[in-house]
C-alpha positions in Angstrom: 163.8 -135.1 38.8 167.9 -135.6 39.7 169.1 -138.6 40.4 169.6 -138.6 44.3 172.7 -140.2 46.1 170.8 -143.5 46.6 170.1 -143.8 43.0 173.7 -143.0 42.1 174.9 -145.9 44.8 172.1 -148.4 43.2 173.8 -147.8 39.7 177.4 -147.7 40.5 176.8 -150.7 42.7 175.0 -152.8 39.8 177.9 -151.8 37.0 180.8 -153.0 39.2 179.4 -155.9 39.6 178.2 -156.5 35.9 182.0 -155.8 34.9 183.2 -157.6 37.6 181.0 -160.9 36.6 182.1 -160.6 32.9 185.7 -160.4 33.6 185.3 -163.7 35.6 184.1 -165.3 32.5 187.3 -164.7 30.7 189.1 -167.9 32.3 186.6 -170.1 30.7 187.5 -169.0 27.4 190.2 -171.6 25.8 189.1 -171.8 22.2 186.8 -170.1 19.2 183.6 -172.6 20.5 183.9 -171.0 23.8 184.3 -167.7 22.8 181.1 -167.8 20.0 179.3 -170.1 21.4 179.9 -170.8 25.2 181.1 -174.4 24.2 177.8 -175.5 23.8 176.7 -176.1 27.4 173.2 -173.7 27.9 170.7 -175.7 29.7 166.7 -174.7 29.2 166.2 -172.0 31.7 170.1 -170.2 31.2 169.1 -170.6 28.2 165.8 -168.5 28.1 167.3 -165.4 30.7 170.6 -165.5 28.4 167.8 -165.1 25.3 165.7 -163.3 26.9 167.9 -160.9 27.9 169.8 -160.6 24.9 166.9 -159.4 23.3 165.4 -157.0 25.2 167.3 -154.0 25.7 166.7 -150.4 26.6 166.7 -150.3 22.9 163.4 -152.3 23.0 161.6 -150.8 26.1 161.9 -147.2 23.8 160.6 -148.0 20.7 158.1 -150.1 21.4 157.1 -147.5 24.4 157.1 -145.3 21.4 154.5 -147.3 19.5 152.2 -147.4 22.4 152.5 -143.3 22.4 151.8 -143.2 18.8 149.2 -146.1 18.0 147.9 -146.8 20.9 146.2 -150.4 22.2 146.5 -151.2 18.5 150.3 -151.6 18.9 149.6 -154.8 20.9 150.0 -156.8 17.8 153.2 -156.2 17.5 154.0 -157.8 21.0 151.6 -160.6 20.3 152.9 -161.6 17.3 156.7 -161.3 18.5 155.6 -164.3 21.4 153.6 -165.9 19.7 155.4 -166.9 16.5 158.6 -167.8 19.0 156.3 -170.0 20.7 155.3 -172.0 18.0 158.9 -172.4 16.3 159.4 -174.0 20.0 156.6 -176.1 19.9 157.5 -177.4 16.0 161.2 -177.0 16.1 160.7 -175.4 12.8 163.9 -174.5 11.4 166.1 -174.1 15.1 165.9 -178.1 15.6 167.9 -178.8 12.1 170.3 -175.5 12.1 171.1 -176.6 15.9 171.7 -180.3 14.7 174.7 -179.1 12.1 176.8 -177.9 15.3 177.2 -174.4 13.6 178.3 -170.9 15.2 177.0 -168.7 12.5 174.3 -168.4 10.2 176.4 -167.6 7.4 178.2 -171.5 7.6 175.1 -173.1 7.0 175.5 -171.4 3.4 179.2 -172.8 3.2 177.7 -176.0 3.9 174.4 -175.7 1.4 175.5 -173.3 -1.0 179.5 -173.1 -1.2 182.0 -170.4 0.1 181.2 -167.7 -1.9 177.4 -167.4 -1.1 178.6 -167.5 2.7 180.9 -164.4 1.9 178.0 -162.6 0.2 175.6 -163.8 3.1 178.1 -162.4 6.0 178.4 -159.3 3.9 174.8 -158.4 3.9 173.9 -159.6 7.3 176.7 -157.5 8.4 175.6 -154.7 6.8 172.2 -155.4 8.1 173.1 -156.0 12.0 175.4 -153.1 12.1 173.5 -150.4 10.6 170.3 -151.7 12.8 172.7 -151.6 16.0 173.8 -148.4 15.3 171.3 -146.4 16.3 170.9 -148.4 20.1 172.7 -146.0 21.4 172.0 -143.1 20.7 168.2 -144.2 22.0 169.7 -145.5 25.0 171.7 -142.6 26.0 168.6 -140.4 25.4 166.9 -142.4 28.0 169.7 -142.5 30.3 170.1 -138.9 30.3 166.5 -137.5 30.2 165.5 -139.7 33.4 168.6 -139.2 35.3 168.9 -135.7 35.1 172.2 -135.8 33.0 172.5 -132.7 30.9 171.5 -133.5 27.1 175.1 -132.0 26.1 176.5 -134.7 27.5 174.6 -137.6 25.7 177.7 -138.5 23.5 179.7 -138.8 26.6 177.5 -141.3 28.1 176.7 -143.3 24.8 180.7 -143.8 24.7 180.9 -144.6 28.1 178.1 -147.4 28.0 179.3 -149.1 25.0 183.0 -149.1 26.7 181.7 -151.0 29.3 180.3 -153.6 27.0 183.3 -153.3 25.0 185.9 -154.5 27.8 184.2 -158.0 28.8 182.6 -158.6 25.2 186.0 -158.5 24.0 187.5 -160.7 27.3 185.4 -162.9 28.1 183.0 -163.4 24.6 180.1 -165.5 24.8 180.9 -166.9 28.4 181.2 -163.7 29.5 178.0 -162.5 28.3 176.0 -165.7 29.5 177.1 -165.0 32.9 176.2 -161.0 33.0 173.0 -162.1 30.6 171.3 -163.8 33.9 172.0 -161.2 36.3 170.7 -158.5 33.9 167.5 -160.5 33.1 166.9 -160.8 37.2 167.2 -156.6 37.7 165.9 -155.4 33.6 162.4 -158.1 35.1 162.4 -155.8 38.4 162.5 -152.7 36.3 160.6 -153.7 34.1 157.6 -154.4 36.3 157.9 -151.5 38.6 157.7 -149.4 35.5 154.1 -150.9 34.8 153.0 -150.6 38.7 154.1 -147.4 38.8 152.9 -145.6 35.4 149.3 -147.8 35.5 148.6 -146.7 39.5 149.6 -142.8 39.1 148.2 -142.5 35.6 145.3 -145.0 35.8 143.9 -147.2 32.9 140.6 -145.0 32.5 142.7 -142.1 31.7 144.9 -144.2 28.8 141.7 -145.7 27.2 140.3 -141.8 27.5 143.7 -140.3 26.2 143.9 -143.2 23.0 140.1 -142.7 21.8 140.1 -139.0 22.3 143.4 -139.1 20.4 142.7 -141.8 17.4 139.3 -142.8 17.5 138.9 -146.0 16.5 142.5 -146.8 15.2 144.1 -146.4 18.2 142.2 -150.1 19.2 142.4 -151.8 16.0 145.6 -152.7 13.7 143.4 -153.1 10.9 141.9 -149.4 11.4 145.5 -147.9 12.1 147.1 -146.5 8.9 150.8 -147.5 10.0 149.6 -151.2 10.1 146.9 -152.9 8.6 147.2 -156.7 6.8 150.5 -156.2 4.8 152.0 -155.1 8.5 150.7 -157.8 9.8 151.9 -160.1 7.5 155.0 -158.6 7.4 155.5 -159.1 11.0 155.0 -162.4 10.7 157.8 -163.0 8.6 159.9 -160.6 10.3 160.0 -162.6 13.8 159.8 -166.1 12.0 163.3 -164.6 10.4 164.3 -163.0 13.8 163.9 -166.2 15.9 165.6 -168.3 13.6 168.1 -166.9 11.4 169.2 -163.1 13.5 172.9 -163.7 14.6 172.2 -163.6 18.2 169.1 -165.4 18.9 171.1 -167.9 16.3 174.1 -167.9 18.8 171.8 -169.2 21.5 170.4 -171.7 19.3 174.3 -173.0 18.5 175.3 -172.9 22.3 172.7 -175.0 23.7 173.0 -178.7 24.4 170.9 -180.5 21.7 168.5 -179.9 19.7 165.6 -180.8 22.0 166.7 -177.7 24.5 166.5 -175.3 21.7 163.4 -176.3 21.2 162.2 -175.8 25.0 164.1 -172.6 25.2 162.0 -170.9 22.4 159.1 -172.2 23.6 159.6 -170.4 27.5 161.0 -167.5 25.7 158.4 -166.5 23.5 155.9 -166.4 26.9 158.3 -163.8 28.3 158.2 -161.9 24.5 154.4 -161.5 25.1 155.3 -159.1 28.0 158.2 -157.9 26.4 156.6 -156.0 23.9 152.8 -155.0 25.5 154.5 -153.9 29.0 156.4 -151.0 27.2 153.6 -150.2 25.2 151.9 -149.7 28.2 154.0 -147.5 29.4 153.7 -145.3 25.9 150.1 -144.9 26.2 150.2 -143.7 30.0 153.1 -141.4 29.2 150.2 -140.1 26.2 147.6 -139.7 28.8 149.9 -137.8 31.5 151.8 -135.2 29.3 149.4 -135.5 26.3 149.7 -135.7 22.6 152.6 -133.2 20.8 155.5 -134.7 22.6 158.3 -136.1 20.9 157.5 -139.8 20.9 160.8 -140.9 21.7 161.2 -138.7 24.6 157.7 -139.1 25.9 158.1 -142.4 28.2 161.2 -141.0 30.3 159.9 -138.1 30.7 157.3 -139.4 32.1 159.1 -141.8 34.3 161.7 -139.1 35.5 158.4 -137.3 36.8 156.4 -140.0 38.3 159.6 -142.3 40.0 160.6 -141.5 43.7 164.3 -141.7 44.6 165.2 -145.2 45.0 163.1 -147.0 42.6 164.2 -144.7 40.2 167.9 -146.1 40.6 166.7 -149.1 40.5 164.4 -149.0 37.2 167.6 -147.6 35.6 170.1 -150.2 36.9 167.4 -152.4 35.4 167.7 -150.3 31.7 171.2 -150.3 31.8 171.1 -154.3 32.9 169.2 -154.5 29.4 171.2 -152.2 27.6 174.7 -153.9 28.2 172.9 -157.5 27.5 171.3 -156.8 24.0 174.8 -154.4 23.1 177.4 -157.0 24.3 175.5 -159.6 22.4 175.1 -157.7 19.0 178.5 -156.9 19.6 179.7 -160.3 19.6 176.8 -161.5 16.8 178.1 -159.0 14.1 182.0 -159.0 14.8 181.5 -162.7 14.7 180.1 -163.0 11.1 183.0 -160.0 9.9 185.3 -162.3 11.4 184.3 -165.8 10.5 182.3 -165.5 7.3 184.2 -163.1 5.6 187.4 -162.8 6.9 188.4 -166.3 7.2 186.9 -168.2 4.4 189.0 -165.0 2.1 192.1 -166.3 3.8 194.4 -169.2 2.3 195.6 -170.7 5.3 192.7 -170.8 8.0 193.9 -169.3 11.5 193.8 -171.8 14.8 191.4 -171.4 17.3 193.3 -169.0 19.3 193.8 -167.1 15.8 189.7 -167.0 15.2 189.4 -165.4 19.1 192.2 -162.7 18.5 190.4 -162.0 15.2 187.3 -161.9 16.7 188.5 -159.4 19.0 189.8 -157.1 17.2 186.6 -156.8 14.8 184.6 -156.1 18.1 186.5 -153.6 18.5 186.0 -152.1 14.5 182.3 -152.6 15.2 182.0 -150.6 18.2 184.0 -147.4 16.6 181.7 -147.4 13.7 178.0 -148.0 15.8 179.5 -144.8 18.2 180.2 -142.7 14.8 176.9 -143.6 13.4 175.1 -143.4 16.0 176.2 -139.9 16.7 175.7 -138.5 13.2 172.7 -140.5 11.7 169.4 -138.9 12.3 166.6 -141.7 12.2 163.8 -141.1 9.5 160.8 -141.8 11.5 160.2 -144.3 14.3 162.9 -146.4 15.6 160.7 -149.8 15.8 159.9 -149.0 11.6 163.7 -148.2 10.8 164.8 -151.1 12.9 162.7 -153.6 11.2 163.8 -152.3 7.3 167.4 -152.7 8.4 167.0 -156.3 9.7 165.0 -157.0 6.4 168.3 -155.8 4.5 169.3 -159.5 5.0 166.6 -161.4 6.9 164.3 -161.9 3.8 167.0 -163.4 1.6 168.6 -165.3 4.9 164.9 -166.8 5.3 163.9 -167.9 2.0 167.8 -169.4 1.4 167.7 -171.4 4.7 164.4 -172.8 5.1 165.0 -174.1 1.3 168.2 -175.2 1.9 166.9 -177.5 4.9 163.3 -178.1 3.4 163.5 -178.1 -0.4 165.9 -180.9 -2.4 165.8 -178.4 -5.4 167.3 -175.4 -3.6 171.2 -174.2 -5.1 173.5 -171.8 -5.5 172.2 -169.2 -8.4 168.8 -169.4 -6.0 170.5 -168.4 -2.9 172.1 -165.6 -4.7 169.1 -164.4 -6.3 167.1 -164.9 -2.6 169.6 -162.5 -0.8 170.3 -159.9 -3.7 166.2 -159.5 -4.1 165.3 -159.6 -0.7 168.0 -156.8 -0.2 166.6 -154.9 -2.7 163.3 -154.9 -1.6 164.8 -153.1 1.3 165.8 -149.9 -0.6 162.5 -148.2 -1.1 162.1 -147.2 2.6 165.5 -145.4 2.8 165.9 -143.8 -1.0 162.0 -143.7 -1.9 160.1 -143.1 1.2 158.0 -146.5 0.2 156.5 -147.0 4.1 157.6 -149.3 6.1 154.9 -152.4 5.7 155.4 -152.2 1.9 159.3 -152.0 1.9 159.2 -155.0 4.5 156.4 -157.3 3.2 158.4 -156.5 -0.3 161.3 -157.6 1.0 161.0 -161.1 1.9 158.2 -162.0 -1.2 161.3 -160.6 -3.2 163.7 -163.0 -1.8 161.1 -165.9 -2.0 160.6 -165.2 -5.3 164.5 -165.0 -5.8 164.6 -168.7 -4.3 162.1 -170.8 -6.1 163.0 -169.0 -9.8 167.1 -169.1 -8.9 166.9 -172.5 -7.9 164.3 -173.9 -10.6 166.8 -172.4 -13.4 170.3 -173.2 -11.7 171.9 -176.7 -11.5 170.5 -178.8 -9.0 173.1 -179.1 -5.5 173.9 -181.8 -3.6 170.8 -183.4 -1.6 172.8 -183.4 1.5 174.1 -180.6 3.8 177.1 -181.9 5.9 178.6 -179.9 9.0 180.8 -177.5 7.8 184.0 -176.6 9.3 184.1 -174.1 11.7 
């Protein structure tokens, strides 16, 4: 199905006023704090849409939508464990309540202030590394879906991947974090709409007897249970676990959220609303997955599979809609990741390199300009790079290219008196190289991952049990 004059209007309608609200944030921008971290002013509930939003993109509706069509119901632990471990760093503070405390903007600082300047360089370097090479295959994804439920001809997916990123691009780059606060509440209001008429849709015309027929028809018993699914079992599990505990509390964006609210004590609350919105955030797509399984069957390309399905099942209006609501969560998640990894190129490696340290004003220019390097190399890459299985498994092995080593380096540096310098180094190099195996030796996924961060853990305790004890104190660093 074509997208029909109404569904054009819907869309053109929702980006003109997206653009137009994150150009109006740009006057509210006087200095670096502003720009990173919206001056440190997000209440509870701004605070959960702007998270919430930030973290659920297009990106996310695909390949978890993709894990439903592939595994099934047993893909509901990944959802559950995503809200669920958010909700209980909310409840406990664990970890957010002390970073939020040191009045940081980046993740990398808190090393500064633990560890000394050069472990912060070699932090920002491989969480850099990390964040970009995991945000460069958004859009590619996104396009895809852009193009197979509107209509758009497939030859021109490169066209519309450059022209949603130079959206995001113009009031990113403007208007910085204000900017993306402001747009990040209007998107969560139309990418909930979506989001929901998606699931009202697919579950009324497909019909849940139909999925549970199409899953245990398809895989048996291991399309209900994680344990009897081959691409999960324990170690996944496990895994997972570590993954989100890393994700919630040391991944640059949701970290940015953490630095721009108002104490400590809102952090806190805004995890703990958040993660009952991540429950839905991950089974909802999943949903979808499994319905488009049981209406077009196994054989499709996964990927594909859930906008084809919607393009064939949406009439003309609420089809405009559910895609101003993808494109609402598209432009959230890509201006934040924007802003998250230009930030740590600009501020943990760039700056502490440089002998005189730039003003405020300086650190904005220079974080616009390495926006603007980001988003020329996630357009190359993600034109050229073909993924090497599903997105949700290469996503995760990218994150875990700095998240196991960011962990087990953080929570020691806040929780363990022993924790140095030499442990710090050893946490992030072994909890990098634990990463390797997926992309040069085709170890799967749960292995590489799980691998990953007991590397870096080990890395911590024997680094910092052999190096020279460091100061018992971490002070706010300079920003």
């Amino acid at each position: 199905m074509a997208f029909s004059a109404l569904d054009w209007t819907i869309v053109g309608v929702y980006l003109a006023a997206t653009l137009a609200a994150g150009l109006y944030g740009r006057r509210y921008v006087s200095g670096v704090a502003d720009f990173l971290v919206a001056g440190r002013e997000l209440g509870v509930w701004l605070g959960v849409a702007t998270l919430a939003a930030t973290e659920t993109g297009t990106i996310t509706f695909m390949y978890y939508a993709e894990l439903g069509y592939k595994t099934g119901f047993a893909s509901f632990v990944n959802g559950l464990i995503a809200g669920l471990v958010m909700i209980a760093i909310g409840r406990s503070g664990f970890i957010v309540r002390r970073l939020r405390a040191l009045g940081l903007m980046t993740v990398p600082e808190f090393f500064q202030a633990r560890y000394g300047t050069r472990l912060r360089v070699l932090a920002g370097i491989l969480v850099a590394t990390g964040g970009i090479l995991n945000m460069g295959v958004f859009l590619k994804v996104e396009g895809l879906f852009l193009t197979i439920i509107s209509g758009i001809p497939l030859h021109y997916l490169k066209l519309t991947m450059t022209g949603i990123l130079g959206l995001e691009l113009i009031y990113t780059v403007l208007g910085g974090m204000v900017s993306i606060v402001i747009t990040d509440f209007i998107q969560f209001i139309a990418l909930s709409i979506g989001a929901l008429l998606i699931t009202v849709y697919s579950v009324h015309i497909v019909g849940l007897g139909k999925m549970y027929s199409s899953v245990a028809a398809t895989m048996g018993r291991g399309g209900f249970s994680p344990l009897a699914n081959a691409s999960y079992g324990w170690t996944w599990i496990i895994f997972q676990v570590l993954l989100w505990l890393a994700v919630d509390t040391c991944w640059q964006t949701t970290a940015m959220r953490t630095f721009s609210t108002r104490s400590p004590e809102i952090s806190k609350k805004m995890f703990s609303w958040t993660g009952v919105i991540f429950l839905g955030r991950g089974m909802l797509p999943m949903i979808w997955g499994i319905a488009a399984l049981a209406m077009l069957g196994p054989g499709q390309n996964s990927l594909e599979a859930m906008p084809t399905m919607l393009a064939k099942i949406l009439p003309a209006g609420i089809l405009g809609l559910v895609v101003a609501g993808m494109l609402a969560a598209t432009m959230s998640v890509n201006s934040s990741y924007l802003l998250g990894w230009s930030s740590i190129i600009a501020q943990d490696i760039v700056q502490p390199l440089r002998r005189r340290p730039l003003s405020s004003r300086g650190q904005v220019m220079l974080n616009r300009v390495t926006n603007v390097f980001v988003s020329a190399f996630i357009l190359f890459w993600g034109i050229w790079y073909t993924l090497p299985g599903p997105t949700y498994f290469y996503l995760n092995i990218t994150a875990s290219i700095f998240l196991g080593g960011t962990l087990a380096a953080v929570m020691a540096g806040l929780y363990w008196k022993r924790a140095n310098a030499l442990g710090g180094y050893c946490a992030l190099v072994a909890g990098a190289a634990g990463s390797i195996g997926f992309f040069f030796f085709h170890v799967p996924a749960n292995y590489a991952g799980l691998g990953s961060f007991a590397l870096a853990g080990l890395g911590m305790v024997v680094g910092s049990l052999l190096g020279t004890p460091a100061p018992e104190s971490v002070t706010t660093p300079a920003s």
